[in-house]
C-alpha positions in Angstrom: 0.0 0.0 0.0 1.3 3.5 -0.9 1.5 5.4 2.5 1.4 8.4 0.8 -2.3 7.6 -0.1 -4.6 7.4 3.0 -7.0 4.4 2.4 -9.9 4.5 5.2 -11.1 1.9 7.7 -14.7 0.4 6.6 -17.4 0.5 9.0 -20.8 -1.8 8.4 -23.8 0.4 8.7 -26.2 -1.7 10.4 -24.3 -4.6 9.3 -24.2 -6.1 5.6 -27.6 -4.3 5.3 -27.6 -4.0 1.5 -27.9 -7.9 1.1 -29.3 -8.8 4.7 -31.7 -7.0 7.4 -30.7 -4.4 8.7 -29.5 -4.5 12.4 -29.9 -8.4 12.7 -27.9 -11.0 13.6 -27.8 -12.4 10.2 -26.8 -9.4 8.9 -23.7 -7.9 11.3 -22.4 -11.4 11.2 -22.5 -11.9 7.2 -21.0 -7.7 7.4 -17.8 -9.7 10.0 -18.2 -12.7 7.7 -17.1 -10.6 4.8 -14.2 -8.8 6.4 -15.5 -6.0 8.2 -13.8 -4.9 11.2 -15.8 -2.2 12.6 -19.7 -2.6 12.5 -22.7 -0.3 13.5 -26.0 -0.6 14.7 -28.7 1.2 16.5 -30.5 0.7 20.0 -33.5 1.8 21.2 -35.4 0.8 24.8 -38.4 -0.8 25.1 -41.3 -0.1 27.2 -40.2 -2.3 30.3 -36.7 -1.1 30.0 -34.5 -3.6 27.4 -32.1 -2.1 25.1 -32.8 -4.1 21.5 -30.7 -3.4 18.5 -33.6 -1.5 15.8 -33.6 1.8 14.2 -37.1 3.0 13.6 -39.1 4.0 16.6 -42.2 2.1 14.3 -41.9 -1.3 14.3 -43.7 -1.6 10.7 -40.9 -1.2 8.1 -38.6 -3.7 9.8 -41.4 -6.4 11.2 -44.4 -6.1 8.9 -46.2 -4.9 12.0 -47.7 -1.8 13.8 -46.3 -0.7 17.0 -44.2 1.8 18.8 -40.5 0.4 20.3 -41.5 2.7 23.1 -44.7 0.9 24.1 -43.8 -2.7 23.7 -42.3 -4.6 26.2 -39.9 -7.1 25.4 -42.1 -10.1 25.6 -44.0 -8.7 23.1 -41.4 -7.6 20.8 -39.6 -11.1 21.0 -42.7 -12.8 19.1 -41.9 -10.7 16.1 -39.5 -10.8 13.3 -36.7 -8.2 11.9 -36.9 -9.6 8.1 -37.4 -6.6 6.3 -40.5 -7.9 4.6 -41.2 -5.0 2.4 -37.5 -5.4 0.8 -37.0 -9.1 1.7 -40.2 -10.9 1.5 -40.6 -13.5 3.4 -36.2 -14.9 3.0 -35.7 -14.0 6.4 -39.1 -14.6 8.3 -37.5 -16.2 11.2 -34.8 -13.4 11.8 -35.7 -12.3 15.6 -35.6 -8.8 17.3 -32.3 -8.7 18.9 -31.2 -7.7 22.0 -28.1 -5.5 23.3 -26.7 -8.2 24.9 -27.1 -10.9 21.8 -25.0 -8.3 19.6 -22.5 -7.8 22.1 -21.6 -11.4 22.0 -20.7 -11.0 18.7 -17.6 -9.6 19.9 -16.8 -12.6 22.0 -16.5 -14.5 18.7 -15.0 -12.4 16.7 -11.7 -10.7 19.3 -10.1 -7.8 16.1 -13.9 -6.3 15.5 -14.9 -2.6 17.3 -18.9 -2.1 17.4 -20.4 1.5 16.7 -23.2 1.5 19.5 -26.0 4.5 18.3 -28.0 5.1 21.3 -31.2 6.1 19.2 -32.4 10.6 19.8 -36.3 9.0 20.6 -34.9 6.7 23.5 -33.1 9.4 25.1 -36.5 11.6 25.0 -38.4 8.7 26.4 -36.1 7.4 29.3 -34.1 10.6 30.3 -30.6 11.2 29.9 -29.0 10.3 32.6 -30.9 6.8 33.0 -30.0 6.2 29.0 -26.2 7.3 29.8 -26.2 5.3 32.8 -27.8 2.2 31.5 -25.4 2.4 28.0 -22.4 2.5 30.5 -23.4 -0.3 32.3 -24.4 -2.2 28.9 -21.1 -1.4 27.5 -19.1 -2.1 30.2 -17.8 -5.4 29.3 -17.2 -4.0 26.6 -15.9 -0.3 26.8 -12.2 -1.0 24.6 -14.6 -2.6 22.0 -17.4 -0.5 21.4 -17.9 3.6 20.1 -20.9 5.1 21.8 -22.5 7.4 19.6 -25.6 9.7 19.2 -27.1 12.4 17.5 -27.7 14.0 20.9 -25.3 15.3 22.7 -26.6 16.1 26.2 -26.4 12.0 26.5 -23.4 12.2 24.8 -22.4 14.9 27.5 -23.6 12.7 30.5 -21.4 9.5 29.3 -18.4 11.6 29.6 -19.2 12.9 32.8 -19.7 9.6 34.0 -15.8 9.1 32.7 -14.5 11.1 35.8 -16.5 8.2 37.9 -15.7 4.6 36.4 -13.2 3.1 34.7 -15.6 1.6 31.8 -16.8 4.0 29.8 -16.4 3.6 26.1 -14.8 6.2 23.9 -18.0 8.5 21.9 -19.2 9.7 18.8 -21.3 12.5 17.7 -23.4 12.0 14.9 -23.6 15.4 13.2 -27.2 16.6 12.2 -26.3 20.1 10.5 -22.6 21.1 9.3 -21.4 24.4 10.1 -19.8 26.2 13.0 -22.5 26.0 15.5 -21.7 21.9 14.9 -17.7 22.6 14.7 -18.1 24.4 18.0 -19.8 21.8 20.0 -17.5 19.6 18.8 -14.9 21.3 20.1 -16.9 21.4 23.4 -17.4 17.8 23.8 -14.2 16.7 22.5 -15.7 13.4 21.4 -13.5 10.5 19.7 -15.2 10.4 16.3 -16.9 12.9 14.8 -19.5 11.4 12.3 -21.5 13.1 9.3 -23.1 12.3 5.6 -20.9 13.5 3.4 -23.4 15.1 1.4 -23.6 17.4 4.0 -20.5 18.6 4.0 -19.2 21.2 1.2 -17.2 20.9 -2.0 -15.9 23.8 -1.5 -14.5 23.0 2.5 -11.1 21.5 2.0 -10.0 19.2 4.9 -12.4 18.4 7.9 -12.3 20.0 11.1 -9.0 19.3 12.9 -9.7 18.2 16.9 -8.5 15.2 18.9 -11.3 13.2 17.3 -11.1 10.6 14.0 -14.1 11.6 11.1 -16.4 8.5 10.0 -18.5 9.8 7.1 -21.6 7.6 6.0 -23.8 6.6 3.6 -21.0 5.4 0.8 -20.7 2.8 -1.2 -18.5 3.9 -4.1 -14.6 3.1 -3.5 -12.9 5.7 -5.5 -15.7 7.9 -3.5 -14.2 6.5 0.3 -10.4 7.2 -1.0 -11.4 10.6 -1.7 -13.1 11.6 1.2 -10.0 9.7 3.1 -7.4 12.4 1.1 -9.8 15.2 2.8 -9.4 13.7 6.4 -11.6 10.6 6.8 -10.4 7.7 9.1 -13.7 6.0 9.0 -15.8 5.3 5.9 -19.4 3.9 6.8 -21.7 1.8 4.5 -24.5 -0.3 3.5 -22.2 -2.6 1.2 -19.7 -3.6 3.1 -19.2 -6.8 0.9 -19.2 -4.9 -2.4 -16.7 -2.3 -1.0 -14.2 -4.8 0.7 -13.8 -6.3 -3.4 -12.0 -3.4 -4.0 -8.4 -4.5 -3.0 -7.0 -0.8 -1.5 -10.2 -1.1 0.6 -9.6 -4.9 1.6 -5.7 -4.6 2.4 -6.8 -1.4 4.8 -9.1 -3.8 6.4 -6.2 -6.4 6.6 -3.6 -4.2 8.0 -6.2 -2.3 11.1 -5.1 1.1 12.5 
């Protein structure tokens, strides 16, 4: 590899979720299966209080049927499936709901891979900050060298890193920028997070590098190589996307994944 030419680390957006479910078992493992070494997915709470790996608030895109996260507890949420019907059919029908706890394991089994946690905006509203920041702590804790906490909010953001000057097991944090500009660089610079995350599309052609801080940039949704090198010339460690099989043909790509940080 030409040092000279930064090639970016590949994260799996909600695992291998161009070709599998998003933010199911099936899929992270098929995104690890493939190569990946750094995988995302999203957590919300449910009503009696279980952290379960889903992105919509609605349960209807992912399980075929109508609901709010918020307002089902988990032994009602465990009798449904995560299949994606409405892109998927009925391929995965038996693809459960997961749990926190099941993904973690994940990284039992596979010892080089780093999980991006997303502690979903509408769980924090629900359940407070500081219970969501102290339950994600305590989730994570097993964990905390292993996993990036990250959220588009960043009072819970805020709270994890308070909780920092208290416990030893706190994971490192990401903010998930909404909006770029210098309202967004100036939090950042307030927080002082370990990643910094955005869609590129947000972000300016005519901005040269990306904010300088202590923090690594992870720019989502890609799936286009030459793309990912670019965006790694202009300051990106971290590349997130949906196709993390389809990007990891490309051999710069694969031989970044090969080599780690």
């Amino acid at each position: 590899m030409n040092d000279a030419l930064p090639v970016p680390q590949l994260i799996a957006h909600r695992g291998y979720s161009q070709c599998y479910p998003e933010n199911t078992l099936a899929g992270l493992l098929a995104a690890l299966q493939a190569g990946a070494r750094y995988f995302e997915f999203d957590v919300h709470f449910t009503k009696d209080n279980v952290p379960v790996v889903f992105h919509d608030s609605e349960l209807s895109r992912t399980t075929g049927h109508a609901g709010d996260i918020h307002q089902s507890t988990w032994a009602q949420l465990s009798t449904l499936h995560a299949g994606e019907p409405g892109r998927f059919g009925d391929r995965f029908n038996d693809e459960p709901v997961p749990t926190l706890k099941n993904v973690l394991q994940l990284l039992d089994r596979w010892p080089q891979a780093t999980a991006f946690v997303e502690i979903k905006r509408r769980t924090v509203v629900c359940f407070g900050v500081e219970h969501v920041a102290q339950r994600m702590v305590a989730e994570l804790a097993q964990y905390c060298t292993r996993c990036v906490l990250i959220s588009f909010d960043l009072a819970v953001l805020a709270a994890v890193k308070k909780l920092g000057t208290e416990k030893n097991t706190i994971p490192p944090i990401g903010w998930v920028i909404r909006e770029w500009g210098s309202e967004a660089q100036q939090a950042a610079q307030q927080l002082q997070p370990e990643v910094l995350i955005c869609n590129y599309k947000k972000i300016p052609d005519t901005d040269g590098a990306l904010w300088s801080g202590p923090w690594r940039w992870a720019l989502y949704d890609i799936v286009n190589p030459a793309l990912a090198l670019h965006w790694a010339q202009r300051g990106a460690h971290f590349i997130e996307t949906w196709d993390i099989g389809g990007m990891l043909a490309d051999p710069r790509l694969a031989e970044a994944a090969c080599d780690g940080d």
